[in-house]
N, C-alpha and C positions, 0 to 999 in steps of 0.2 A: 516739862513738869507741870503737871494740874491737878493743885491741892492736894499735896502728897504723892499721887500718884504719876506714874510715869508712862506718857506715851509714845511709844515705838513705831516708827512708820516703815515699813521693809519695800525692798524694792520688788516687790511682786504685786505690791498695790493695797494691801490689806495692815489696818491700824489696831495694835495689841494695847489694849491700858492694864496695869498691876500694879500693885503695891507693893513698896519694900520688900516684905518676906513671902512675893509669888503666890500669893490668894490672893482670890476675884479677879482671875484672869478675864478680861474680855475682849472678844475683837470688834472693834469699831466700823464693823462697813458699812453702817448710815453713815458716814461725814464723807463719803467722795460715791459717784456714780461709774467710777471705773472700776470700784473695787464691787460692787454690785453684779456688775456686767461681767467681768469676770468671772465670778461665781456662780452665775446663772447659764454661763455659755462654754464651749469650747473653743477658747481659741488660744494662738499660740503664746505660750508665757512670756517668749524673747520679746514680744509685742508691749509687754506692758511692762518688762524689766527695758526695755533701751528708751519707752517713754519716762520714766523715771530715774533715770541711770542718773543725770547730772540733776537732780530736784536740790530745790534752797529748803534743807530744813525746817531754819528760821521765817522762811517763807510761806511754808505749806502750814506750818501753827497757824501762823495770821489767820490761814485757810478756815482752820480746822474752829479756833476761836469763834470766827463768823457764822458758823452752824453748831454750834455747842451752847449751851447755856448754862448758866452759872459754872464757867471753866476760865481760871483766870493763870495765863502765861506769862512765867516768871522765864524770861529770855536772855536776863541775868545768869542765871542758874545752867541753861542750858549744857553749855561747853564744859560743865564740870561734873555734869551727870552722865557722859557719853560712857563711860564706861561702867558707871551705873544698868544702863542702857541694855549693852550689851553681854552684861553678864546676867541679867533677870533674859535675856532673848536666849542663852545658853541653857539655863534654867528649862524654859518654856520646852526647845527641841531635845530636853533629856526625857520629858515626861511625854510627848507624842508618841502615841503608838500610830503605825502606817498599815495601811489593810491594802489588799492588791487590787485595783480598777477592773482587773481583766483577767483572765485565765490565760491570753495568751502568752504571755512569756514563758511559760513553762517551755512549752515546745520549741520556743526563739534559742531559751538558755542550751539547753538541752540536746539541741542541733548538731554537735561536733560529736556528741557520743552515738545520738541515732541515726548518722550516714554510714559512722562504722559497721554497727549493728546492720544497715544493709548492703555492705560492701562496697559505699560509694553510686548505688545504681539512684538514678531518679527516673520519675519525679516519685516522691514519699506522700503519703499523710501521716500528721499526728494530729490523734484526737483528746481533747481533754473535756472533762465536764467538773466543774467545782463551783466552790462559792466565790462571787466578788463583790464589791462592797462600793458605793458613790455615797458620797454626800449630800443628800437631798435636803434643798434650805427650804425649800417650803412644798413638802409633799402633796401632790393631788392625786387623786384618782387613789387611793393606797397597795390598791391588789395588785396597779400596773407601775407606780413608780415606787419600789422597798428601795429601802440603802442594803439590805443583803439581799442577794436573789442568786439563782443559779445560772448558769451559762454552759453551752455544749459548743464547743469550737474546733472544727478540722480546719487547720494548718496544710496546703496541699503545697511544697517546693517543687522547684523544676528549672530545667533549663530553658532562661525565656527565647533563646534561640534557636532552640531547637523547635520540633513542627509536633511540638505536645497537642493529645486532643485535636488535631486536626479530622483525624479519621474516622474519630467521635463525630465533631462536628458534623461532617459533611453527610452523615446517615439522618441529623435531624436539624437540617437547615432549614428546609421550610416549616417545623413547627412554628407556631405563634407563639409570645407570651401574651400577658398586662402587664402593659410600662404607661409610666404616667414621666416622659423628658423634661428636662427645665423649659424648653421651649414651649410644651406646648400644656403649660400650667393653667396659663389664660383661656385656654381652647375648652377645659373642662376640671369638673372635681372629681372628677372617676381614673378612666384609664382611657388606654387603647389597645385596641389589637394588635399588634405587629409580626412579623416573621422576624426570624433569628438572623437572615440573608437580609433582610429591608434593615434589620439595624446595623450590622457590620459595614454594609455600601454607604448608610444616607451617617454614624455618629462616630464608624470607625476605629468600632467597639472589637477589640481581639475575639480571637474563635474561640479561643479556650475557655476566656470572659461569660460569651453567651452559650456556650456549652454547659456551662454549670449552671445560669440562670435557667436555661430548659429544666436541668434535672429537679432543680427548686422545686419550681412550677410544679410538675411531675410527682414531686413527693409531696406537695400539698393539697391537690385536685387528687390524684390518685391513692395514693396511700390514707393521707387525713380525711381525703373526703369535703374539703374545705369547699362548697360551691365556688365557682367559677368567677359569680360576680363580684365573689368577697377577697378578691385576691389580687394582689399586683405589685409589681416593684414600682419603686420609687426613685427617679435619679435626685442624687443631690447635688447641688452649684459648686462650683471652685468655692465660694466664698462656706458654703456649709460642710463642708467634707471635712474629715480629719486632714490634717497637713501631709500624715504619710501615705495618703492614699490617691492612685492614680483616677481610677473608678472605684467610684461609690455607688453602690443600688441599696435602698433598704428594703426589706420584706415586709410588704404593710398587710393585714385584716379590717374588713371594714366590722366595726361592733355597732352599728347603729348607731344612737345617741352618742356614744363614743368616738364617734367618725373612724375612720383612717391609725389604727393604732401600727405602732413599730413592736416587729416579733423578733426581727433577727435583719442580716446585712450581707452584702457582697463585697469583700475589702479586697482590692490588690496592692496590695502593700508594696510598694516598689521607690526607689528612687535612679535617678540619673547621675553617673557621674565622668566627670570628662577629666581631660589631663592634670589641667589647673587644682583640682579636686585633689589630685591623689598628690600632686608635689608639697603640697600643703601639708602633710599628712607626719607627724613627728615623730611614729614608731620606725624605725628605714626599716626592719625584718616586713611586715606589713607595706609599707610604700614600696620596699622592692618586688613582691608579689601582684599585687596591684599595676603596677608599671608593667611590668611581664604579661598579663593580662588585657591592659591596653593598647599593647606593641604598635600594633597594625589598625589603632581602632581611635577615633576621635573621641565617642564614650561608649556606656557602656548603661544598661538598665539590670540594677541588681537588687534584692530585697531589703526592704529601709530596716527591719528588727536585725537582721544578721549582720548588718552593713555598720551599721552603729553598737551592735555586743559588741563587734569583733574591733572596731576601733577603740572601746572604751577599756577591753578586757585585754587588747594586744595578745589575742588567739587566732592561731593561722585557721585552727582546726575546723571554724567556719568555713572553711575554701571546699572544694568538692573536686577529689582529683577524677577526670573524665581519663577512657582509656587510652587517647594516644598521649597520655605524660603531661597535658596542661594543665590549666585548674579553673574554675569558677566560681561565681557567686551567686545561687541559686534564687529566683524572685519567690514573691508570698504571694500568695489567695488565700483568702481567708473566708470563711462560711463561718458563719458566725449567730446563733440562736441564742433569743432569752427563754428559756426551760419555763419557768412562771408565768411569763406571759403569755407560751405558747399553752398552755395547758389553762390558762383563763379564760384564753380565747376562743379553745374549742370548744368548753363548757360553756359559755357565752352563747357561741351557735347552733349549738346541738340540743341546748335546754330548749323544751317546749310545756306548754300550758295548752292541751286538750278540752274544748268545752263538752258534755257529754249530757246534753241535757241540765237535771237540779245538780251532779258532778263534773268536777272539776278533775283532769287526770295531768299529772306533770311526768313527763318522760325526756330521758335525756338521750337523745336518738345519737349516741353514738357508733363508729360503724365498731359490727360485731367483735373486731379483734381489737379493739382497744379501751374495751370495758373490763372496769375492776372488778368483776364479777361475769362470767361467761354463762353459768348453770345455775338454778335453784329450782330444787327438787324439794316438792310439795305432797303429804298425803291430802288425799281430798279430805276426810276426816283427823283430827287432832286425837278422835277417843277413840278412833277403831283400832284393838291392836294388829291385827292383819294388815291393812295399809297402812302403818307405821312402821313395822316390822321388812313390810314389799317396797316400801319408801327406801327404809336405809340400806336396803341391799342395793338399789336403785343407785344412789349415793355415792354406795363403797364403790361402783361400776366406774359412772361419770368422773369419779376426781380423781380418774389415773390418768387421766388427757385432759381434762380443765381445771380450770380455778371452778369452782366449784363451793354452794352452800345449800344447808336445810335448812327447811322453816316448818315449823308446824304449829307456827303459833295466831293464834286471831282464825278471821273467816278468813275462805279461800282468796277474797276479792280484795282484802284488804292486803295480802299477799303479794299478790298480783302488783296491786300498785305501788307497795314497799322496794317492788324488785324495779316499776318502770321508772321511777325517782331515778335509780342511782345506775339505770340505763343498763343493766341485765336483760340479754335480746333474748334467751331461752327460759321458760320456765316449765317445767315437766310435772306433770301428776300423775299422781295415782290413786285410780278410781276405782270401782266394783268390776270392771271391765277388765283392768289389770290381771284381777286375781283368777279371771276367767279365761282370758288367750292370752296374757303375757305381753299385753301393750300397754302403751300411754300415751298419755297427750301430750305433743309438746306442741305452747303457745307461745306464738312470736308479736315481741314488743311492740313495731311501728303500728301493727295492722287488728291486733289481739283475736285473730286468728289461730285456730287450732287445727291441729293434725294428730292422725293416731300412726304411732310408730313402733315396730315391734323392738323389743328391748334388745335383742342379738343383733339388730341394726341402727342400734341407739349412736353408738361412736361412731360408726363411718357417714353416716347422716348429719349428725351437727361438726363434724370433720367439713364435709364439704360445704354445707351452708356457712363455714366461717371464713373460708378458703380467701385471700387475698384478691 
């Protein structure tokens, strides 16, 4: 107790002070550096609940006294406020509201009803995309680190015994990625080359593992577009990885001044368990499935979210019955994307600033199909009604196959750069030419070149110039 007010020390490392009637809650994580670091980091809670498990109350005051100022410990008082104490801490977890870390659990919870849904067959994805929510004690960067952002997560289960993606594998073995190993941190700040076959032989990385890291790659070199040099996974240390993860890669962009940012992740969610494991285990319906599963087998590698619902929930239905009558526990990979950061990041890359002489042209060179605007259709004049009129027919054409807009507003040029802003790779006009054979110009974004196109081959033209 410190002048009136009461403070709470929990065993998870963080000091609550309040008054009597639960106003001016505060939590105290200046007075110790474990409750800092805690806060600042990932690691594991049991870590800093068994380092505190047996703490001297009366001790840890003294602590707290010595880095406090005008706080004076009445230690008298103590032992007659303890349930003081604990009723203002009941208080406090009535009024917490909990927002979810992650989106994956959805698909973890959810797992006994979607094997049904596919008759028991594996391997499955479940894909979710939503909002989740961190605590962020001292935000930087703000666009890359929100306490709300979105997240897009396939969940891929499977039987890790069985010869999954092997067949995959072996058609794209000697592709390369960019990995940057714990070892060879020192060697460089970029990346390396490596073959998919060079890291399975030299870090003993599963096939199924570097299977998905290809497709990564794959869907961000080819689909986004992401230059080559800007791309690469990242391994992370035993000591940095989450605790339920076997292999960890993070999916890094470099942003320049930004360095090396994190977009997304490669989780194999798994853990081990051996006999000793399962005798421990206090549900027997559960320990006796388990056991049966072990039979013939010293342990076993099965997914750490299913592994731990199903202990915590005492649901068999996690189990996955295979077809000759046994059952299993199917392992996690997780792909795992920040939605915001990835869509900061592009914009980041693809933004450019054109010198054009006394102008200045800003265009956002993204590739064609994944601009919020595909078409804008322009009369060359604003007052002429005939190409206003060849315009919007022009229009009515175009926006049954694109996203599509009109403008007929300003000069043609100012036009022009309104649309290269916001990264619109087509712009079409209609000139005096128009009205005479029935074409137009369509001028492309990177190069602001133009071409004349007859209008009866307007859609299968910018069809194909968009083509993946």
């Amino acid at each position: 107790v410190f002048k009136n007010k009461i403070i709470y020390f929990d065993e998870e490392g963080y000091f609550y002070m309040f008054d009597d009637d639960m106003k001016n809650i505060v939590r105290l994580d200046i007075f110790t550096r474990e409750a800092e670091f805690f806060l600042d980091r990932d690691i594991d809670v049991n870590e800093i609940i068994s380092k505190y498990k047996n703490i001297n109350v009366e001790k840890e005051f003294e602590s707290i006294l010595n880095n406090a100022e005008n706080l004076i410990l009445d230690e008298s008082e103590l032992e007659n406020d303890i349930l003081s104490i604990m009723k203002a801490y009941e208080e406090l977890m009535k009024n917490r509201m909990f927002l979810r870390p992650e989106t994956a659990q959805g698909p973890y919870v959810n797992f006994p009803q979607e094997i049904v849904i596919h008759r028991n067959k594996l391997p499955i994805g479940l894909m979710v995309v939503g909002k989740a929510f961190r605590n962020e004690i001292s935000p930087r960067n703000l666009l890359l680190r929100m306490r709300e952002f979105t997240q897009a997560e396939l969940q891929i289960f499977f039987d890790f015994y069985d010869k999954n993606f092997e067949e995959d594998y072996e058609k794209v073995k000697e592709k390369r990625v960019n990995v940057l190993l714990v070892e060879d941190r020192g060697k460089t700040d970029k990346f390396f080359s490596k073959s998919l076959d060079e890291l399975h032989r030299e870090k003993n990385l599963p096939k199924f593992y570097l299977y998905f890291m290809y497709k990564v790659q794959e869907f961000y070199l080819n689909i986004l577009k992401i230059p080559a040099e800007r791309f690469r996974f990242f391994e992370l240390s035993k000591e940095e990885k989450s605790f339920y993860n076997l292999y960890h890669f993070d999916i890094e962009l470099f942003l320049d001044e930004l360095g090396w940012v994190e977009v997304g992740g490669i989780h194999f969610r798994a853990v081990e368990i051996k006999k000793d494991d399962v005798e421990k285990i206090s549900d027997k319906k559960i320990r006796a499935l388990l056991e049966k599963i072990l039979e013939n087998k010293e342990k076993i590698l099965v997914g750490y979210d299913l592994y731990k619902h199903m202990l915590q929930s005492g649901n068999s239905a996690f189990l996955v019955n295979k077809s000759d009558g046994t059952k299993l526990l199917p392992v996690e990979l997780e792909l795992s994307f920040g939605v915001d950061r990835n869509v900061f990041s592009i914009i980041w890359i693809f933004y450019d600033k054109e010198n054009l002489g006394k102008d200045v042209r800003e265009v956002l060179r993204l590739p064609f199909y994944l601009t919020p605007i595909e078409v804008a259709v322009f009369p060359l004049l604003e007052n002429n009604d005939e190409l206003v009129k060849k315009a919007k027919e022009v229009y009515n054409i175009v926006k049954e196959k694109f996203i599509a807009i009109y403008d007929d507003s300003g000069s043609i040029g100012k036009r022009y750069r309104r649309q290269d802003a916001i990264g619109t790779p087509f712009c079409i006009t209609i000139d005096h030419k128009t009205l005479e054979n029935n074409t137009v110009t369509v001028r492309f974004r990177d190069t602001m070149k133009q071409e004349r196109v007859s209008i009866s081959e307007l859609i299968s033209y910018l069809q194909e110039k968009m083509r993946v």
